[in-house]
Backbone as CSV, one residue per row, in Angstrom:
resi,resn,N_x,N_y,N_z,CA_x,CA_y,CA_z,C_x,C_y,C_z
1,UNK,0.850,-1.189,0.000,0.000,0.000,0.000,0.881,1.232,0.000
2,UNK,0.614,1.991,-1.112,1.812,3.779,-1.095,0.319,4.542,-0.973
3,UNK,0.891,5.616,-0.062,0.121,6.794,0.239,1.038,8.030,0.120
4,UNK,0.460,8.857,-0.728,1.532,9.945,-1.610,1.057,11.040,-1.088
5,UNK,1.953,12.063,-0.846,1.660,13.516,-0.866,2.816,14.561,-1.175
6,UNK,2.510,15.565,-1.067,3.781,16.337,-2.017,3.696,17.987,-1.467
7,UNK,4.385,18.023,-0.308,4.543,19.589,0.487,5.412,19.731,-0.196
8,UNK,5.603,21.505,-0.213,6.890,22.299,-0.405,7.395,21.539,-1.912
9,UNK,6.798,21.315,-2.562,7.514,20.275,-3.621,8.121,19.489,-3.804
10,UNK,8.497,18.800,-2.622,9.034,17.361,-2.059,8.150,16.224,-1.783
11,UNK,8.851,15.136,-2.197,7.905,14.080,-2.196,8.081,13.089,-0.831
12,UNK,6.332,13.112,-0.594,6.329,12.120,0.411,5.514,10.583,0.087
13,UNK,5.799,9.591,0.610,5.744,8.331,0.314,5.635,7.602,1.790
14,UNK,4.278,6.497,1.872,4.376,5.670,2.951,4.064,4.277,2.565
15,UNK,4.863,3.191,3.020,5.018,1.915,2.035,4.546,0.847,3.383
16,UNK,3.723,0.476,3.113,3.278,-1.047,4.196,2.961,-1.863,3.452
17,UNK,3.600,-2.905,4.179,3.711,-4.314,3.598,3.910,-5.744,4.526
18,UNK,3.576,-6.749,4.581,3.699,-7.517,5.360,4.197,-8.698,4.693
19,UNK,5.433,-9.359,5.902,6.349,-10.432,4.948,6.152,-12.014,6.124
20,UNK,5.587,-12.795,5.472,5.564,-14.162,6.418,6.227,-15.095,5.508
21,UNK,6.792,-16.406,6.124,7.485,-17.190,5.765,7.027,-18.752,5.668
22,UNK,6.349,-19.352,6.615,5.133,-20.204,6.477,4.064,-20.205,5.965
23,UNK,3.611,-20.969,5.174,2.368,-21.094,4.371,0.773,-20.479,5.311
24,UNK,1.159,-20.989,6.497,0.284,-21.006,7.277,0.035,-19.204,8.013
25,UNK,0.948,-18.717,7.662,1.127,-16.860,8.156,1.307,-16.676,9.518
26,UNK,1.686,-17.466,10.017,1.552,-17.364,12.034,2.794,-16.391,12.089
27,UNK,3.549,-16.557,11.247,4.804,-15.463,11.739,4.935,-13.946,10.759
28,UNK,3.863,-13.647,10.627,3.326,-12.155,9.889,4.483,-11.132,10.340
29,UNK,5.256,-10.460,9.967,5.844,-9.175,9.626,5.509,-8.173,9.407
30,UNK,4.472,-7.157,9.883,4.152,-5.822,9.881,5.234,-4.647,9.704
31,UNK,5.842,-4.298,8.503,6.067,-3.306,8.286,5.674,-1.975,7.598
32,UNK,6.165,-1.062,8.306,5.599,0.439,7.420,6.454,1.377,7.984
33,UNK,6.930,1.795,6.632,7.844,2.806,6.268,7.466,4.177,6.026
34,UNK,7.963,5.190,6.038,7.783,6.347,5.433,9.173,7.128,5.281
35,UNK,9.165,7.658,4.264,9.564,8.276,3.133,9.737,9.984,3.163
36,UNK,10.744,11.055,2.764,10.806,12.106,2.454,11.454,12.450,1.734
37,UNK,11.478,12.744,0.670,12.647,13.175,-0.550,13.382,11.805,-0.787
38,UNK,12.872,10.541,-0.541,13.650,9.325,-0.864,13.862,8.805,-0.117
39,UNK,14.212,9.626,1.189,15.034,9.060,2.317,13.866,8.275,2.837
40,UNK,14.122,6.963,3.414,13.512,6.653,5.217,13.377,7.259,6.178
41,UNK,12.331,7.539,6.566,13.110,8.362,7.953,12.453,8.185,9.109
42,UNK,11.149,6.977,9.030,10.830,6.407,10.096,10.056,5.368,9.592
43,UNK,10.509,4.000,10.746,9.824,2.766,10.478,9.487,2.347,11.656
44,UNK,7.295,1.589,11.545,7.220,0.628,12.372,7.564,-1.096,11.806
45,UNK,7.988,-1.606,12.859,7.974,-3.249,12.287,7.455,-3.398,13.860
46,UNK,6.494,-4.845,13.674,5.734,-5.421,14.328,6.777,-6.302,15.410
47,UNK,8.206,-6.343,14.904,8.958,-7.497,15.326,9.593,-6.988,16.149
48,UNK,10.126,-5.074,15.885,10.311,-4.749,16.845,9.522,-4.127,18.067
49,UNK,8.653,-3.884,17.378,7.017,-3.368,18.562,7.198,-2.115,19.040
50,UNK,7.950,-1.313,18.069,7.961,0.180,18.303,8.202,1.210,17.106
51,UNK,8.428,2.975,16.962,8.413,3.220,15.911,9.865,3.767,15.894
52,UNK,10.914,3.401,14.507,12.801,3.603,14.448,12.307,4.875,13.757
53,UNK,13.158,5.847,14.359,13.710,7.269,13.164,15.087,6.827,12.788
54,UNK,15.389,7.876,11.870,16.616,7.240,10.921,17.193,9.004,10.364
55,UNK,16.817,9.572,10.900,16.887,11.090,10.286,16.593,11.647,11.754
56,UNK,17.317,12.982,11.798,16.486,13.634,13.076,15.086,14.071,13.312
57,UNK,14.071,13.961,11.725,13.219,14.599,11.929,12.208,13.243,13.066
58,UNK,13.116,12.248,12.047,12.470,10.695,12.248,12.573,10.381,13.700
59,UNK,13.721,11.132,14.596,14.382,10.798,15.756,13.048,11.595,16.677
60,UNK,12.563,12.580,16.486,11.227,12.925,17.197,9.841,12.752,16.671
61,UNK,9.915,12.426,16.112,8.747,11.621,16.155,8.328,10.640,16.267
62,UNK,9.339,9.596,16.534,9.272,8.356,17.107,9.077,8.396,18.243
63,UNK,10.140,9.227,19.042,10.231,9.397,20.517,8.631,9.836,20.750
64,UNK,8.273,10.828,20.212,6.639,10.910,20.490,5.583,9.773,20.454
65,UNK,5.410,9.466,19.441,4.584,8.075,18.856,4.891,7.296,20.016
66,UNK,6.265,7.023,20.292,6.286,5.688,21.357,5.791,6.196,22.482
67,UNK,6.139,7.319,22.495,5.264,7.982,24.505,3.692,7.727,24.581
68,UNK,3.308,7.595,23.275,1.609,7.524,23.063,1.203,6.284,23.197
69,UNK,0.846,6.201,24.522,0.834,4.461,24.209,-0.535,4.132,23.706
70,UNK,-1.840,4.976,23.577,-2.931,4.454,22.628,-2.520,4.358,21.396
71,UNK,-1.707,4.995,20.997,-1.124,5.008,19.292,-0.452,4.015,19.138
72,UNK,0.536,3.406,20.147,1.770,2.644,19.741,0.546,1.342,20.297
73,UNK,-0.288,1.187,20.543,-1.087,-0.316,20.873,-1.916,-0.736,19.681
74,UNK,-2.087,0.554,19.300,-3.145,0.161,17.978,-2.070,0.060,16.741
75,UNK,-0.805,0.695,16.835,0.347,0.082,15.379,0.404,-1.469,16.020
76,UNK,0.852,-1.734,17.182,1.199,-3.523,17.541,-0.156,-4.047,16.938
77,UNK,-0.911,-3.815,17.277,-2.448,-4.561,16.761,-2.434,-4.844,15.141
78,UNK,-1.797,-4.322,14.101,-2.225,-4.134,12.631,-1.980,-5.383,12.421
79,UNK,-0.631,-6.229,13.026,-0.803,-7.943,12.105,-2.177,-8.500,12.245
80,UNK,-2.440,-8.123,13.531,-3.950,-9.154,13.492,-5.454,-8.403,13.267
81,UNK,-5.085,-7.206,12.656,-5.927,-6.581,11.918,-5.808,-6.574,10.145
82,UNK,-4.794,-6.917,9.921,-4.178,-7.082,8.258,-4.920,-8.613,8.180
83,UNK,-4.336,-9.367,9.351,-4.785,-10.772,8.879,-6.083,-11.068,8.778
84,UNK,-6.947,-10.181,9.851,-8.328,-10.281,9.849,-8.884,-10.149,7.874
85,UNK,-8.098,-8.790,7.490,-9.171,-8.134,5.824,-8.971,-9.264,5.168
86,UNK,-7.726,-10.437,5.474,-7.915,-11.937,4.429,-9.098,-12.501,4.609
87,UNK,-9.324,-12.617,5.830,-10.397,-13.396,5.803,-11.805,-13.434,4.846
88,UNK,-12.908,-14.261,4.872,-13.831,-13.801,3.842,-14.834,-12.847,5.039
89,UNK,-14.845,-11.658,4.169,-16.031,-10.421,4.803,-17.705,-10.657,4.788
90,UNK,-18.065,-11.683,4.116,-19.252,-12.064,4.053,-19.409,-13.137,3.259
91,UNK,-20.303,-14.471,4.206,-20.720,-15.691,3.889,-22.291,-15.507,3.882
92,UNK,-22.931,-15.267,2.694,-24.464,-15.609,2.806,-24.912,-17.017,2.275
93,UNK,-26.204,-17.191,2.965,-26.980,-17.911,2.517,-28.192,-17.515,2.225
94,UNK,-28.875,-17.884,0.500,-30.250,-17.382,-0.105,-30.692,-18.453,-0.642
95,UNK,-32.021,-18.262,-0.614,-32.630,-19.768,-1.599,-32.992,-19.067,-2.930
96,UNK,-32.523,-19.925,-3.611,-32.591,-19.655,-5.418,-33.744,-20.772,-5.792
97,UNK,-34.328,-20.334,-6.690,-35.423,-21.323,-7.662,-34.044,-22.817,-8.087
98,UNK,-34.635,-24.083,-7.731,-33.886,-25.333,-8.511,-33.904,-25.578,-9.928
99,UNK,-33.209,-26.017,-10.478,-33.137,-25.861,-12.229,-34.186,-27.048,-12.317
100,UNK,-35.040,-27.677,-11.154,-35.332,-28.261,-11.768,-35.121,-30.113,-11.808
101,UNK,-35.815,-31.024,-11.251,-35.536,-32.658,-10.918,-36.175,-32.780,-9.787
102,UNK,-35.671,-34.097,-8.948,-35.814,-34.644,-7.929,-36.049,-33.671,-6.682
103,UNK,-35.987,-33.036,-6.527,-35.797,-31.818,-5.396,-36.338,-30.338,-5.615
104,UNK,-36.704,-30.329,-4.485,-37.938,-28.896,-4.816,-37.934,-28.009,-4.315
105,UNK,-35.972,-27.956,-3.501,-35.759,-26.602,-2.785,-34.211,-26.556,-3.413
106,UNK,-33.657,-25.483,-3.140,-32.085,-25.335,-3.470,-31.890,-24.026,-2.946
107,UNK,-30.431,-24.096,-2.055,-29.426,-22.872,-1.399,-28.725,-22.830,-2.013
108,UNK,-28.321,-21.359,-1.634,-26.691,-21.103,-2.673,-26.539,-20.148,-1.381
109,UNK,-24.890,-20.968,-0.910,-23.962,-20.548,-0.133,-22.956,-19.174,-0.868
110,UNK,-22.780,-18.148,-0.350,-21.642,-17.187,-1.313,-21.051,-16.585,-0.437
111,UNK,-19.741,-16.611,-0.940,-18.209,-16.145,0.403,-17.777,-15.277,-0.583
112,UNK,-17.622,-14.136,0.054,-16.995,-13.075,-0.856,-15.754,-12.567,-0.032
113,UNK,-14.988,-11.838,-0.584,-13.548,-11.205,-0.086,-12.680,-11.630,0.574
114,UNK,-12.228,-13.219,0.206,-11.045,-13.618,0.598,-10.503,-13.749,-0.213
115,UNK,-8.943,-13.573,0.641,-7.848,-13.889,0.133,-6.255,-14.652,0.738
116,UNK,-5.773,-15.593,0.347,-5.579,-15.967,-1.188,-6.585,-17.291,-1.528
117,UNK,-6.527,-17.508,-2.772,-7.700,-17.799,-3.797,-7.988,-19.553,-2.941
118,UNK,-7.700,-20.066,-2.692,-7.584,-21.518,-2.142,-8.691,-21.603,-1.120
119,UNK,-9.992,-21.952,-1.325,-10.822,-22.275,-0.034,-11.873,-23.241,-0.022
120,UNK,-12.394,-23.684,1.269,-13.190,-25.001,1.062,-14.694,-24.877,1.580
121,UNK,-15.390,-25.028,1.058,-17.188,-24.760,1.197,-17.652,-25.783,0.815
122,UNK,-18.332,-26.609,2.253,-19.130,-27.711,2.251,-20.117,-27.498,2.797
123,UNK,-21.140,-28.268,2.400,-22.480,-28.228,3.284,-22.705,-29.477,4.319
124,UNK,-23.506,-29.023,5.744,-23.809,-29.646,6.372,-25.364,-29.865,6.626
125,UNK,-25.988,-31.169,6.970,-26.799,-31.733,7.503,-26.596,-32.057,8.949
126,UNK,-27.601,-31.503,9.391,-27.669,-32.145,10.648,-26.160,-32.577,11.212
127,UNK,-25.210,-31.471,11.212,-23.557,-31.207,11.408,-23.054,-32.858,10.606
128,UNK,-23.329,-33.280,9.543,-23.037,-33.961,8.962,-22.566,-33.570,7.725
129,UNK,-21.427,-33.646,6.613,-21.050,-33.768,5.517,-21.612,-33.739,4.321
130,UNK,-21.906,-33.652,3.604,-22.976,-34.093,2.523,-22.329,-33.728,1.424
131,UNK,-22.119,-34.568,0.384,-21.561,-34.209,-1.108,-22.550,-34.509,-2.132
132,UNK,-23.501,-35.108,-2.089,-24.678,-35.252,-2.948,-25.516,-34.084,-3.357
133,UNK,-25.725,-33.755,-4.490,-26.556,-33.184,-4.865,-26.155,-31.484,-4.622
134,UNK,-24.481,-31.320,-4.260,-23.858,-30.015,-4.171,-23.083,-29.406,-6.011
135,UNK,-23.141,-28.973,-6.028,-22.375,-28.261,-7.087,-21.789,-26.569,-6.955
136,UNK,-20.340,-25.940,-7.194,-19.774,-25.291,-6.505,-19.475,-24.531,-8.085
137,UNK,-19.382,-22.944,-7.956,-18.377,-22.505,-8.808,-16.933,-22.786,-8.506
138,UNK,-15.901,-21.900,-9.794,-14.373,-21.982,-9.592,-14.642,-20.791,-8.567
139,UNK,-12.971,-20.323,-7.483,-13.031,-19.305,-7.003,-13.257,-18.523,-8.378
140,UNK,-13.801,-16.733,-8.027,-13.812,-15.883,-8.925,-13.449,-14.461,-8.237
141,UNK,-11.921,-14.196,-9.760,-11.317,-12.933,-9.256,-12.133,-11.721,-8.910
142,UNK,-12.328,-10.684,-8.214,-12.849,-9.820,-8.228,-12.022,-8.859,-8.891
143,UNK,-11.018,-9.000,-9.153,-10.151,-8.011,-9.896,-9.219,-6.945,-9.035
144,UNK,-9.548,-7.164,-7.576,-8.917,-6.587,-6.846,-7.764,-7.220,-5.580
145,UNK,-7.419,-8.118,-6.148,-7.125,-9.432,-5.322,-7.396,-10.068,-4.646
146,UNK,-8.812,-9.918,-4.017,-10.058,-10.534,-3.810,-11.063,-11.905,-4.687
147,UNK,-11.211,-12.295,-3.852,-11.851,-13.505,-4.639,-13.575,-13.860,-4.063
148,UNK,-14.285,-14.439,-4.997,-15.477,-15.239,-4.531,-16.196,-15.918,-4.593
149,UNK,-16.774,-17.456,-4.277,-17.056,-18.545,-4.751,-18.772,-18.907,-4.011
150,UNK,-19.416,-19.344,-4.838,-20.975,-19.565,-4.584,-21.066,-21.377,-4.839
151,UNK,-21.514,-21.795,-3.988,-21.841,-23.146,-3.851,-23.588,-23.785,-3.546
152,UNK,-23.955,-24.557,-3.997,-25.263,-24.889,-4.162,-25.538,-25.881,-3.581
153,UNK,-26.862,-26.101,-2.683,-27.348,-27.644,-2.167,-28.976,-27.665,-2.902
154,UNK,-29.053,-28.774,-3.570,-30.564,-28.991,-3.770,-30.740,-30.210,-2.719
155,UNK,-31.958,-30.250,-2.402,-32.426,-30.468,-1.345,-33.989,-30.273,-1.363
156,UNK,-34.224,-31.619,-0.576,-36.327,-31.875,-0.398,-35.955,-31.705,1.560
157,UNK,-37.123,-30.784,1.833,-37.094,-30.344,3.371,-37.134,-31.776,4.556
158,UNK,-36.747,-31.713,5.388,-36.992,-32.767,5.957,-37.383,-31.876,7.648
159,UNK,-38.058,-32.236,8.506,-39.311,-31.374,9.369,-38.279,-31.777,10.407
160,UNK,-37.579,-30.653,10.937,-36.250,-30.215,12.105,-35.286,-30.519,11.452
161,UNK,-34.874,-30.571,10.300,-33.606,-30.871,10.391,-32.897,-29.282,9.578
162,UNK,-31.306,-29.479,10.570,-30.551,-28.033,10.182,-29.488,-28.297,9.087
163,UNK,-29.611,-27.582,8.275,-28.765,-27.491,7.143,-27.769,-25.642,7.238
164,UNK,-26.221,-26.241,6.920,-25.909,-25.355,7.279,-24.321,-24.722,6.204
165,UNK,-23.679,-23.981,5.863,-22.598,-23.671,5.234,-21.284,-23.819,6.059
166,UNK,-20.927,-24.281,5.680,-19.147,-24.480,6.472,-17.953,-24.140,5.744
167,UNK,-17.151,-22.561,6.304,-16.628,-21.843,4.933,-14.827,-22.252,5.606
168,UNK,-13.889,-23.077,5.198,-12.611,-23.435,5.704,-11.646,-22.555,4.695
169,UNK,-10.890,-21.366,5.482,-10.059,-20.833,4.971,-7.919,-20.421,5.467
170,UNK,-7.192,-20.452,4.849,-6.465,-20.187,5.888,-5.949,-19.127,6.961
171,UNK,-6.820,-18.107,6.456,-7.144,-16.393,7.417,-7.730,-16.811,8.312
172,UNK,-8.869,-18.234,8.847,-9.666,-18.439,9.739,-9.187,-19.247,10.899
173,UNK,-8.849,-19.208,11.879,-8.524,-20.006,12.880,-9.484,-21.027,13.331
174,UNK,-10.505,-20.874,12.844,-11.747,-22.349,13.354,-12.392,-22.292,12.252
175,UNK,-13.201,-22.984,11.774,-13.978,-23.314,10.286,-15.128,-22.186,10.631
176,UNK,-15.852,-21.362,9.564,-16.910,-20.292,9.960,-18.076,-21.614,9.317
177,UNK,-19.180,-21.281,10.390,-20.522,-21.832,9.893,-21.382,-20.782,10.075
178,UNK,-22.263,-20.928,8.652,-23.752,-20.122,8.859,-24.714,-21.270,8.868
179,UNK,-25.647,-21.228,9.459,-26.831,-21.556,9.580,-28.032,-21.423,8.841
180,UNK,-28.799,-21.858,8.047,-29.761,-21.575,7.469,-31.403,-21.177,8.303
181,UNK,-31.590,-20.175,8.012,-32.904,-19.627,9.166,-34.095,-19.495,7.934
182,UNK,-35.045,-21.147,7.983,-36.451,-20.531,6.826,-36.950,-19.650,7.241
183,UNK,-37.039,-19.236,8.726,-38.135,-18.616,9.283,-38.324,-17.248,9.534
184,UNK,-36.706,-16.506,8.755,-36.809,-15.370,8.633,-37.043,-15.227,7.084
185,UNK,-37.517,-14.240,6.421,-37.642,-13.854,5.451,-36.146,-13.471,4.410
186,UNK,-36.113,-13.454,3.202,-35.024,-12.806,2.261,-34.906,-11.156,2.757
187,UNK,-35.551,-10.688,2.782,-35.322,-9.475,2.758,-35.136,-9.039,3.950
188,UNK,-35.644,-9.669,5.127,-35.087,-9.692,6.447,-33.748,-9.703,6.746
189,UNK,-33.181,-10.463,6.542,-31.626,-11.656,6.469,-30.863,-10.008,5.902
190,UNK,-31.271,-9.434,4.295,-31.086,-8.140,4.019,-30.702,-7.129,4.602
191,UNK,-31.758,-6.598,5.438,-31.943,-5.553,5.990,-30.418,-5.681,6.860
192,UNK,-30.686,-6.733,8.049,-29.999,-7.094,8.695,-28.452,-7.062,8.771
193,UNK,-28.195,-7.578,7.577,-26.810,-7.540,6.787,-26.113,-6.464,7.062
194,UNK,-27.078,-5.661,6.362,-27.096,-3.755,5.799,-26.487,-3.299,7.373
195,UNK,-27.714,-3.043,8.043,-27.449,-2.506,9.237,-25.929,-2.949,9.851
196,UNK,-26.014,-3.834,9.745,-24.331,-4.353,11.273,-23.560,-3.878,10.113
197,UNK,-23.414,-3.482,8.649,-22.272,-3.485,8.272,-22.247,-1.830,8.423
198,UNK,-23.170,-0.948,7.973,-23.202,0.414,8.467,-22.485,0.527,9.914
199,UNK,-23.345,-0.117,10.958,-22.305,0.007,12.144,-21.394,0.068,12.556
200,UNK,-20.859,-1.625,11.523,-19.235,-1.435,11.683,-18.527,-0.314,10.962
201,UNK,-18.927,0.174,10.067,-18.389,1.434,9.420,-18.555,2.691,9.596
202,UNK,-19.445,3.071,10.809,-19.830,3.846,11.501,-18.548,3.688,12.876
203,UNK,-18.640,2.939,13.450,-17.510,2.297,14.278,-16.010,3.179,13.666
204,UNK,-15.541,2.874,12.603,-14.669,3.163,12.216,-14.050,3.995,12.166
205,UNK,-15.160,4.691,11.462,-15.212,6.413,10.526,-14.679,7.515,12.161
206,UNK,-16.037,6.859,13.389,-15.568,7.237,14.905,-14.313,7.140,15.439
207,UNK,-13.503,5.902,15.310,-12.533,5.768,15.589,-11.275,6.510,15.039
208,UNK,-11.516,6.623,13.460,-10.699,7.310,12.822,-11.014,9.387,13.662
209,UNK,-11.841,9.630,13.345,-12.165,11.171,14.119,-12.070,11.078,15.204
210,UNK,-11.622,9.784,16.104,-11.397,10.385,17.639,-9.631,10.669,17.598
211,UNK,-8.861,9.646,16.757,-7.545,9.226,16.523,-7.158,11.147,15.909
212,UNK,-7.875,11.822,14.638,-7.451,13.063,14.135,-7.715,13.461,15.247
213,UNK,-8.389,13.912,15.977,-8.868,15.121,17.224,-7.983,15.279,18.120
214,UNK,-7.463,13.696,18.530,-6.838,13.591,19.262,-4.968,14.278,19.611
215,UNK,-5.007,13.685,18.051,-3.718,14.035,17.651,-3.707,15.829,17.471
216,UNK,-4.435,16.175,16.954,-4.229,17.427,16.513,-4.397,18.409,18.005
217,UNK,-5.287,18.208,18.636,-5.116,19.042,20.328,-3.996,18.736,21.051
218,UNK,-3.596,17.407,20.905,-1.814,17.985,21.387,-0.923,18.542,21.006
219,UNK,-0.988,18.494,19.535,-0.392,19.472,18.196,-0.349,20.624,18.641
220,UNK,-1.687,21.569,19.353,-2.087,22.378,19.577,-1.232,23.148,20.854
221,UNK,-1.345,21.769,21.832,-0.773,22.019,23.051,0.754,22.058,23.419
222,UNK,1.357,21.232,22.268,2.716,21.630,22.475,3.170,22.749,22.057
223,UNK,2.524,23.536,21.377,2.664,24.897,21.250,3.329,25.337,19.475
224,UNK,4.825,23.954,18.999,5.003,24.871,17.783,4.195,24.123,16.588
225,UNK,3.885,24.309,15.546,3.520,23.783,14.187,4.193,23.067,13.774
226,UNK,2.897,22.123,13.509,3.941,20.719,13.424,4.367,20.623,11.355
227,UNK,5.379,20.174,11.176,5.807,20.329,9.842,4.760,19.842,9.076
228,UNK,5.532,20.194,7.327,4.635,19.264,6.753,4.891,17.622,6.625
229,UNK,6.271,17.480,7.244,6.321,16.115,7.012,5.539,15.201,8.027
230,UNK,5.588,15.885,9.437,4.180,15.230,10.516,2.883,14.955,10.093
231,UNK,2.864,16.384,9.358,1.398,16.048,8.955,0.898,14.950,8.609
232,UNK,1.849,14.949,7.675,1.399,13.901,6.179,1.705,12.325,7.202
233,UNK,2.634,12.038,8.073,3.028,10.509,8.692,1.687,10.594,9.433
234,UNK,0.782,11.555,10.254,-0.351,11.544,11.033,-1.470,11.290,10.332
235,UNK,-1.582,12.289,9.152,-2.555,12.021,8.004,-2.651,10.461,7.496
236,UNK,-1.779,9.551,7.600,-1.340,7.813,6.611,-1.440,7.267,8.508
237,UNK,-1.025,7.450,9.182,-1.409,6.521,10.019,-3.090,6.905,10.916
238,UNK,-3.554,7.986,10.898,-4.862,8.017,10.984,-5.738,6.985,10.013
239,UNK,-5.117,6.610,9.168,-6.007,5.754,7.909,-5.815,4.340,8.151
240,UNK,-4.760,4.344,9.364,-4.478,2.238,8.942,-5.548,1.295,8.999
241,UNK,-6.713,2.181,10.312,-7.803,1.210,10.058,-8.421,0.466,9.167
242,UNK,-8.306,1.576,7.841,-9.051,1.255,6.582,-8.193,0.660,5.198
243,UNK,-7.003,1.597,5.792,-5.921,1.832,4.135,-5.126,0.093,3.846
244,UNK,-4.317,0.050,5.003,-3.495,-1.143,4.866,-3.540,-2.336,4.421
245,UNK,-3.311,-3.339,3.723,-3.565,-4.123,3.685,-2.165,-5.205,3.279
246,UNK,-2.497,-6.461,3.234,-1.117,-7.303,3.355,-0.726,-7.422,1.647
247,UNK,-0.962,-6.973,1.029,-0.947,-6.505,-0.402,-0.726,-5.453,-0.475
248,UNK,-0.705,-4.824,-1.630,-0.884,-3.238,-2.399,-2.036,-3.152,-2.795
249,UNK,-3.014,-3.216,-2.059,-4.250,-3.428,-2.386,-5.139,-2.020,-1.804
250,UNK,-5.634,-1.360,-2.591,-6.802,-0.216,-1.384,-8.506,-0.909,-2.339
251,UNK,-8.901,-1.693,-1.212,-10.108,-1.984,-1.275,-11.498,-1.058,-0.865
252,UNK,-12.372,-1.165,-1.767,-13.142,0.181,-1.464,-14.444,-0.701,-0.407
253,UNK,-14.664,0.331,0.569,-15.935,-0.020,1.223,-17.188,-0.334,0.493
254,UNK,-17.248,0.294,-0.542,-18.484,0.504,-0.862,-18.380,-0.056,-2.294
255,UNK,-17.720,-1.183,-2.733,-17.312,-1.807,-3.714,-18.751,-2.886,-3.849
256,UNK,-19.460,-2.477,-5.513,-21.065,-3.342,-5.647,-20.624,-4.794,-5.524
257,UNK,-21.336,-5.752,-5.256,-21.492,-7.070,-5.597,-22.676,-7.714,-6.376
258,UNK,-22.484,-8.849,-7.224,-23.972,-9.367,-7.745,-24.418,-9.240,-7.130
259,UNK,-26.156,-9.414,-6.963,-27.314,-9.826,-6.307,-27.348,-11.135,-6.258
């Protein structure tokens, strides 16, 4: 991920990236750099669990950043916030019309926004297995290095029994299951969706405006003006909530999906 800006006609640059060595990612590498006229001049890494200057400008503002310990808890936090955006962001379940045969109902399971492309979606019965009568797309690129795969159960009702999605990825530390609910409505399940995801992005947007406010009234209180090169490192780390990702990837919130 580069986040660019350009005071005084000098160029600024902030580079995050994350480097693991096992297939499995348990040993994630959180780094992020920033940049002034070329130079480095301050880095967090996760490994060392604090922020290096490398320049004098870099030499105070580290020393600051690290005195902040709400700031310096939420940079330690980003591996397991980077690792979280792999995961898939939404597993639904909808009932679709059957093409048609032996069976007179059919689900379609759909996992959207994981990454990398490799994942496993089975259906359960009654926490049982079932490969009969499933049929699955390939993963599909979203074009943003994101991926998403829709899987199908036809199926004749049987009176209590739970049928359910089981989404196995390697961002997930336990297998995710959804549950199938007849008894709420489609457009219910909808609504529902809608709302908690507004929240969580409501959540955010808060977090991000308490993080600027915050920063900028001590700005205030130490009395001199802070450069333009502060700015711009306060401006890119006010954003990690949203910006970062374990790629070069800036994924948009509000990015459409099929219906």
């Amino acid at each position: 991920m580069l986040c660019f800006l350009s005071p005084d006609g000098f160029k600024n640059y902030a580079v995050g990236h994350c480097v693991f060595n096992s297939s499995e990612m348990k040993d994630i590498e959180y780094i992020c750099s920033f940049y002034y006229n070329k130079d480095e001049f301050i880095r967090f890494s996760s490994s060392v669990g604090e922020f290096v200057g490398y320049t004098e400008l870099g030499v105070k503002i580290a020393e600051r950043w690290n005195n902040d310990t709400a700031f310096l808890a939420m940079a330690r936090l980003m591996p397991n916030v980077l690792q979280s955006l792999m995961a898939p962001s939404d597993v639904t379940l909808s009932s679709v019309t059957p093409p048609g045969g032996k069976h007179t109902h059919m689900l379609m399971c759909s996992v959207y926004d994981f990454f990398p492309k490799h994942i496993s979606v089975k259906w359960l019965r009654d926490g049982k297995v079932t490969t009969s009568d499933v049929t699955s797309t390939e993963e599909l690129a979203d074009g943003d290095w994101y991926y998403q795969i829709h899987s199908h159960l036809e199926f004749t009702p049987r009176s209590g029994e739970k049928i359910s999605c089981m989404v196995e990825h390697i961002s997930l530390s336990d297998p995710l299951i959804r549950d199938w609910d007849p008894s709420l409505p489609e457009s219910e399940r909808n609504k529902i969706a809608i709302g908690a995801s507004g929240l969580i992005l409501g959540l955010i947007l808060s977090l991000a405006g308490f993080i600027y406010y915050k920063r900028k009234m001590q700005g205030q209180s130490a009395g001199p003006v802070q450069t333009s090169s502060d700015q711009f490192n306060l401006f890119c780390l006010g954003h990690w909530t949203s910006l970062y990702l374990c790629s070069p990837v800036l994924v948009s919130l509000y990015r459409s999906r099929p219906p």
